[in-house]
C-alpha positions as CSV (number, residue, x, y, z in Angstrom):
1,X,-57.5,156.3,-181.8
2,X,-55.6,155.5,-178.9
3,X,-55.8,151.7,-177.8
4,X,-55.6,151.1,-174.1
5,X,-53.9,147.2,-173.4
6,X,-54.9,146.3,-169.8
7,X,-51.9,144.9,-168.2
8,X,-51.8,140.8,-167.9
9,X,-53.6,138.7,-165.0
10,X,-50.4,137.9,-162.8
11,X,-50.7,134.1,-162.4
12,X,-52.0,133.0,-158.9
13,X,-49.3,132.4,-156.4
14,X,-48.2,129.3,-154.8
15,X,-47.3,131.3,-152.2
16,X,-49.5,131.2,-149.1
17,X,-51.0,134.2,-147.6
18,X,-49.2,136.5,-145.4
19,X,-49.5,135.1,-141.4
20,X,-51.8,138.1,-139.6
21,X,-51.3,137.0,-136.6
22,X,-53.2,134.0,-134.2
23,X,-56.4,134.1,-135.0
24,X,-59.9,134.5,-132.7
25,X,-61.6,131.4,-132.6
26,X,-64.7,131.6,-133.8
27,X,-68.2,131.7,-132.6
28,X,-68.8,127.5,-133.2
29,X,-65.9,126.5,-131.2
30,X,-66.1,129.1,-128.8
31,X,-69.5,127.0,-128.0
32,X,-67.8,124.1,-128.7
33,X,-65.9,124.3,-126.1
34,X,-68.4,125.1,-123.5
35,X,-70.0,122.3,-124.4
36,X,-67.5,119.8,-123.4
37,X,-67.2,121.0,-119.8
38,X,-70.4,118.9,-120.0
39,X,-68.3,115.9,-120.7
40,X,-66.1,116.0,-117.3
41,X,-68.6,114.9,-115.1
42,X,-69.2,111.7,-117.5
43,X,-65.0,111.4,-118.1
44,X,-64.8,111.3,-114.2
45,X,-67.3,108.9,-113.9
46,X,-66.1,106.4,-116.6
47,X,-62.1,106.4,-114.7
48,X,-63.5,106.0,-111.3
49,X,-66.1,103.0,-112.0
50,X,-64.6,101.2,-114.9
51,X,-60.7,102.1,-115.9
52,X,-59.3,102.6,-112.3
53,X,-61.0,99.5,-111.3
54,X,-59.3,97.8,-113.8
55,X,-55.9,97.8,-111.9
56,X,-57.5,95.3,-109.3
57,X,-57.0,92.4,-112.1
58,X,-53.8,92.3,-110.6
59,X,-54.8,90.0,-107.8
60,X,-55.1,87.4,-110.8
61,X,-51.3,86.5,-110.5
62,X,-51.2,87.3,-106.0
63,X,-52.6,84.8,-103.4
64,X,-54.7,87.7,-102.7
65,X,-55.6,88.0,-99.0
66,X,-58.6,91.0,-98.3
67,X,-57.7,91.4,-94.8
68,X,-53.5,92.4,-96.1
69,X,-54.4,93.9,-98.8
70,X,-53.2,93.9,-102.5
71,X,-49.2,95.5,-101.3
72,X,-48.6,92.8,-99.1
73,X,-50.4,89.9,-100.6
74,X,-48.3,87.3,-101.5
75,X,-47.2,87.1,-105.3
76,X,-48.4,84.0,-107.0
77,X,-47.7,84.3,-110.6
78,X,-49.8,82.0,-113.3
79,X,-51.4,79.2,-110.2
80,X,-54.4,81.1,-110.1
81,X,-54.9,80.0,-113.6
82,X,-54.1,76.6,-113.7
83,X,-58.1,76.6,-113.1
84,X,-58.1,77.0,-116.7
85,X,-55.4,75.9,-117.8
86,X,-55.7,72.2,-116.0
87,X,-59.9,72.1,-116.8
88,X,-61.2,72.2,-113.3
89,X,-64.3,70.5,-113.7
90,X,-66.2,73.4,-111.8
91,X,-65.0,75.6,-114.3
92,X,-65.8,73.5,-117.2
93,X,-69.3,73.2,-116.3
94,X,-69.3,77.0,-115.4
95,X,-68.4,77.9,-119.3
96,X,-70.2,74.7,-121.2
97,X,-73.5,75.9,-119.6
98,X,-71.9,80.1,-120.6
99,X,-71.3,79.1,-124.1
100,X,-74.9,76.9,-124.4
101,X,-77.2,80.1,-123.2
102,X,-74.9,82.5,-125.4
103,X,-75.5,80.1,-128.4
104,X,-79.2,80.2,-127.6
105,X,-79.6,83.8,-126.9
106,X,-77.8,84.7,-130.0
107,X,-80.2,82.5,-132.0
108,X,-83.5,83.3,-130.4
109,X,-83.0,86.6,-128.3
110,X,-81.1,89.1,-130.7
111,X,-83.6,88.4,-133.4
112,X,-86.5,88.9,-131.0
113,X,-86.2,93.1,-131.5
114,X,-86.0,92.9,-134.9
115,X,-88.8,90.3,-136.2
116,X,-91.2,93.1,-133.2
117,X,-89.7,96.0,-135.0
118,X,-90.6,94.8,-138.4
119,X,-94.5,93.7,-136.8
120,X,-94.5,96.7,-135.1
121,X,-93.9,98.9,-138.7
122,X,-96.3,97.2,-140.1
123,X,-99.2,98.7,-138.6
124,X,-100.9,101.6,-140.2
125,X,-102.3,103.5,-137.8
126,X,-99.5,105.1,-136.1
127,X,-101.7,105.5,-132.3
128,X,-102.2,101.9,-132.1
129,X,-98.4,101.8,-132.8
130,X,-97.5,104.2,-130.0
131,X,-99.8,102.5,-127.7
132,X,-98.2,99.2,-128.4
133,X,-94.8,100.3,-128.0
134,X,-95.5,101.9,-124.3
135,X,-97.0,98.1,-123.0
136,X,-93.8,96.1,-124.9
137,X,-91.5,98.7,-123.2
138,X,-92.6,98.8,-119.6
139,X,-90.9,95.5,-118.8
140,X,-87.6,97.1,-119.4
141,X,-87.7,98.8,-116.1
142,X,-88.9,96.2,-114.6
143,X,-85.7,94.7,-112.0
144,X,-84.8,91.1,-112.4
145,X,-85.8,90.2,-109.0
146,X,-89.4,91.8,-109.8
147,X,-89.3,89.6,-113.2
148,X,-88.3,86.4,-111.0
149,X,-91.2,87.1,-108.9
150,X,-93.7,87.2,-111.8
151,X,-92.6,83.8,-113.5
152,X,-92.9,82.2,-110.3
153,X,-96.1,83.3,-109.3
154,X,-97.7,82.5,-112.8
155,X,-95.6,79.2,-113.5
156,X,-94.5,77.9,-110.4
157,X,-95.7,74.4,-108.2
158,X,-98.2,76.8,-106.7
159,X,-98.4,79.6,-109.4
160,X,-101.4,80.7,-110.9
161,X,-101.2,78.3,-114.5
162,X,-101.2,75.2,-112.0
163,X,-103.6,75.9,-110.0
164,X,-106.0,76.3,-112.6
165,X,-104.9,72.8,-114.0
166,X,-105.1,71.5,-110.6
167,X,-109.1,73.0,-110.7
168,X,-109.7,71.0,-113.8
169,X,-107.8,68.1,-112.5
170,X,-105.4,67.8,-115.5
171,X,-102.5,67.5,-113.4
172,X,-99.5,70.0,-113.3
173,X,-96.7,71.2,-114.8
174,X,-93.2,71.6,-113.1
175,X,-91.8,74.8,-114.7
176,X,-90.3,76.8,-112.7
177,X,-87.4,75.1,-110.5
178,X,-87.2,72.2,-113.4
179,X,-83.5,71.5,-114.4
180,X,-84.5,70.7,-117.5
181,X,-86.3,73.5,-118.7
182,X,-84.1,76.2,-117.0
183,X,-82.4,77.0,-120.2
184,X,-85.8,77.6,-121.8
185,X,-87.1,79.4,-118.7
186,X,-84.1,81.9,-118.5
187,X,-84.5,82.6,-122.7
188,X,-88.4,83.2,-122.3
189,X,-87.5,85.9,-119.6
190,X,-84.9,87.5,-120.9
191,X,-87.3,88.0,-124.6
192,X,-90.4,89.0,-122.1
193,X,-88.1,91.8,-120.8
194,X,-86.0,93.4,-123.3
195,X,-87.3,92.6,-126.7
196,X,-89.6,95.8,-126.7
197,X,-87.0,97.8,-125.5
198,X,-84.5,96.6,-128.0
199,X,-86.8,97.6,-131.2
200,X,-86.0,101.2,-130.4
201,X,-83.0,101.4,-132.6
202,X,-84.7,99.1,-135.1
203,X,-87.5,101.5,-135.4
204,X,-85.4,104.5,-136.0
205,X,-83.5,102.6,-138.7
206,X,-86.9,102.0,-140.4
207,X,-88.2,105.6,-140.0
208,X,-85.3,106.7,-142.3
209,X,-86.1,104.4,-145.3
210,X,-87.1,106.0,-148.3
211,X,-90.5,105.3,-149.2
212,X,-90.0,106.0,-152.5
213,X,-87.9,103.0,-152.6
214,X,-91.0,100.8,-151.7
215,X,-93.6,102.5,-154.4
216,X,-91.1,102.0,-156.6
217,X,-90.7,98.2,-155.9
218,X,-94.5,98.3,-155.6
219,X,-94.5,99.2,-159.2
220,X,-92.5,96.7,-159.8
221,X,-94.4,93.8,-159.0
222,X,-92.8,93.0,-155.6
223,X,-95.5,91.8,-152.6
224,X,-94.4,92.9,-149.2
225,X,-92.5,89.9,-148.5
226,X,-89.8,90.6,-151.5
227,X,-89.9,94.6,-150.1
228,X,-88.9,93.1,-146.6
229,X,-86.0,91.3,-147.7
230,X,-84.9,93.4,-151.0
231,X,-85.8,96.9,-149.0
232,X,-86.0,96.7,-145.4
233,X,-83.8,93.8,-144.2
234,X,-80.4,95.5,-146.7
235,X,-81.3,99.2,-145.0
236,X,-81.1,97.2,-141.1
237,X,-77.8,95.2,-141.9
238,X,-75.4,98.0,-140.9
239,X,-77.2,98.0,-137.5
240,X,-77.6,94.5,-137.1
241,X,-74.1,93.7,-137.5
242,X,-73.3,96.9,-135.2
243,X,-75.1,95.2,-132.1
244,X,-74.3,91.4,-133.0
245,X,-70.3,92.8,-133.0
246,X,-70.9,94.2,-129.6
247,X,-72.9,91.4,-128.4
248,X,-70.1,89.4,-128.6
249,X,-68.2,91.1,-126.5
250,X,-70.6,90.4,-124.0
251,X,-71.2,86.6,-125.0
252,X,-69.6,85.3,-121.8
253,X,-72.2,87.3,-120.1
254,X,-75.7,85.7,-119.8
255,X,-77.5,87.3,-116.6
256,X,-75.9,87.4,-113.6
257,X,-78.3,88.5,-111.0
258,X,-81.1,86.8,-113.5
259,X,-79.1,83.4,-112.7
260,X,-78.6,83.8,-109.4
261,X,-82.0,84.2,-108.2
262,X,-82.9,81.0,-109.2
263,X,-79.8,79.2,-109.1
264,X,-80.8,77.5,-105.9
265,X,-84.1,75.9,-106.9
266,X,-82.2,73.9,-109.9
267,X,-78.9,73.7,-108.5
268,X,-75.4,74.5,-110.0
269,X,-74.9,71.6,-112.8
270,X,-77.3,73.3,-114.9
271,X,-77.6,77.2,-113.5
272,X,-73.3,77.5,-112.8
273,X,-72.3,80.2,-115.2
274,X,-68.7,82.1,-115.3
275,X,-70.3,85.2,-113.4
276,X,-71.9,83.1,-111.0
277,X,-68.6,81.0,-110.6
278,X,-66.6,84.1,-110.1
279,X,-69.0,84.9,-107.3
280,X,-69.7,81.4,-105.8
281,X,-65.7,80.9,-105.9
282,X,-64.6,84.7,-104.4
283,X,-67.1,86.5,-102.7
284,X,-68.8,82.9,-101.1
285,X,-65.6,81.0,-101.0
286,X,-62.9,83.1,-100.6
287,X,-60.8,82.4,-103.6
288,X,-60.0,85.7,-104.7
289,X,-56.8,84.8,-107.1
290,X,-58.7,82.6,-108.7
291,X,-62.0,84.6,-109.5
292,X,-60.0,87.0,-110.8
293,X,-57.8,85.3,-113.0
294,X,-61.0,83.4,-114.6
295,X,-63.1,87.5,-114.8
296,X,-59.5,88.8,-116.1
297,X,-59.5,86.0,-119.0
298,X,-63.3,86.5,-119.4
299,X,-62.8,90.3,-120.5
300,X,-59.5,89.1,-122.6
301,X,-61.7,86.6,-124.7
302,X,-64.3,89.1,-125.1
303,X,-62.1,92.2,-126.6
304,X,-60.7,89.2,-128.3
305,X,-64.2,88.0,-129.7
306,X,-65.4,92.6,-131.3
307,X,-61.9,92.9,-132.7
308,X,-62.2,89.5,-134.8
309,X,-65.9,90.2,-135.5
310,X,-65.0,93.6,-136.4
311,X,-62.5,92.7,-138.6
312,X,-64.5,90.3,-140.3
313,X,-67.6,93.2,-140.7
314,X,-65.0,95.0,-142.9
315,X,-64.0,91.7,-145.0
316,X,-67.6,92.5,-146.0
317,X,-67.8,95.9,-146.5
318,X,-69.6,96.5,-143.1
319,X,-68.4,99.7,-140.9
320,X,-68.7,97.5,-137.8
321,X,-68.2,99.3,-134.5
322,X,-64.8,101.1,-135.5
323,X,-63.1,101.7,-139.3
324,X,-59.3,100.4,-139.0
């Protein structure tokens, strides 16, 4: 009986496959690619109104003269700065009062949204939920000067909480164009406005918890104060440390137009911020060099301010807003 041997398996080659040719892209990235015509519009949008503009810091180092123009304007070099560098005392009072609403926004604003969000996840019935949601977001769109307007007509001399002191002849209280509360009054605002609005991406974070990971420390014994902080507060850290990173790039910011409608019932030693400074000093006074040399060292300090936070966020294991 004749035994038929099959030849061997030939080993598989290194080699790689012969070239055919250039290939047709495929279907994806032939819609791929009509998507991102989409982009253009946006990309032209983002050079005109923020990189382009950028070039203008150069009137930081120019005794910068509007009616000459930036090509004939007289080269200055580092005066403009000696603002800083010398501590004008306009200036220093313009960033002690930046860095004290900063500190207090960051302690009692940025919570704000995520002490609602957790309230707000709370409730069982999700149409109570929804309907609570739409009232704590329609302030968002409300515009600062429309917000000013409320405060004072509810808390100022002749709003509507004194005059029903004044009808049970308990006196008044001076709120609104008080020097001493205008710190306060700015933080109450600024939560009134944006804290429902800011639970958005708090609430989407919370949607995508496992519930299974709540039955199963349910099981375990834990009430819902250990879930919170053992479930719910470790599944919002990578967000929370996402927006405080980027808040900080903005920490030199504290409500411009917000400030400056009030700014002249209190005055400037407690209301004079950098952005108010900026404008007070350029567009009022006529010191361009210098209002751009302090915005110029403003943006510096704030890149300055997400890289080190960012780098930090990865000290701890935290994507932060970029991976290096």
């Amino acid at each position: 009986m004749t035994t038929l041997h099959q030849p061997a398996a030939r080993p598989p080659s290194a080699d790689p496959p012969p070239d055919d040719g250039p290939r047709r892209p495929s279907r994806r990235r032939r819609r791929e690619t009509g998507l991102f015509w989409f982009l253009i519009p946006g990309i032209v949008v983002l050079l005109l109104f923020q990189y382009i503009p950028l070039l203008g810091n150069v009137i930081a180092f120019q005794d910068y003269q509007p009616y000459i123009g930036i090509m004939h304007s007289r080269w200055s070099g580092l005066d403009n700065f000696d603002v800083i560098f010398n501590g004008d005392q306009a200036f220093v009072h313009a960033l002690v009062n930046t860095l004290e609403l900063t500190l207090i926004q960051v302690v009692f604003v940025f919570p704000a949204p995520v002490l609602l969000a957790l309230a707000l996840n709370s409730l069982v019935s999700e149409r109570l939920k929804k309907w609570v949601q739409n009232i704590l977001y329609l302030p968002h769109f409300l515009s600062w000067v429309v917000v000013v307007a409320l405060f004072q007509q509810m808390l100022g001399n002749d709003g509507m909480l004194n005059l029903f002191l004044r009808a049970h002849e308990t006196g008044s209280w001076n709120i609104i164009g008080n020097p001493d509360l205008f710190k306060a009054l700015l933080t109450s605002q600024v939560i009134w406005k944006d804290t429902g609005w800011g639970t958005i991406l708090f609430l989407a974070a919370l949607s995508r918890i496992d519930t299974d990971l709540y039955e199963a420390a349910a099981v375990d014994g834990a009430s819902r104060w250990r879930q919170t902080w053992h479930v719910t507060l470790p599944a919002l850290r990578g967000l929370v440390i996402l927006l405080l990173i980027l808040r900080l790039g903005d920490a030199l910011s504290v409500g411009f137009e917000q400030i400056l409608l009030q700014q002249g019932g209190v005055g400037l030693d407690q209301s004079e911020v950098l952005d108010t400074y900026v404008y007070n000093n350029g567009l009022i006074g006529g010191q361009w060099g210098v209002s751009a040399a302090v915005g110029l060292v403003k943006g510096i300090v704030g890149v300055v301010l997400v890289l080190g936070a960012n780098k930090v966020a990865h000290l701890f294991g935290e994507e932060g807003v970029y991976r290096s």
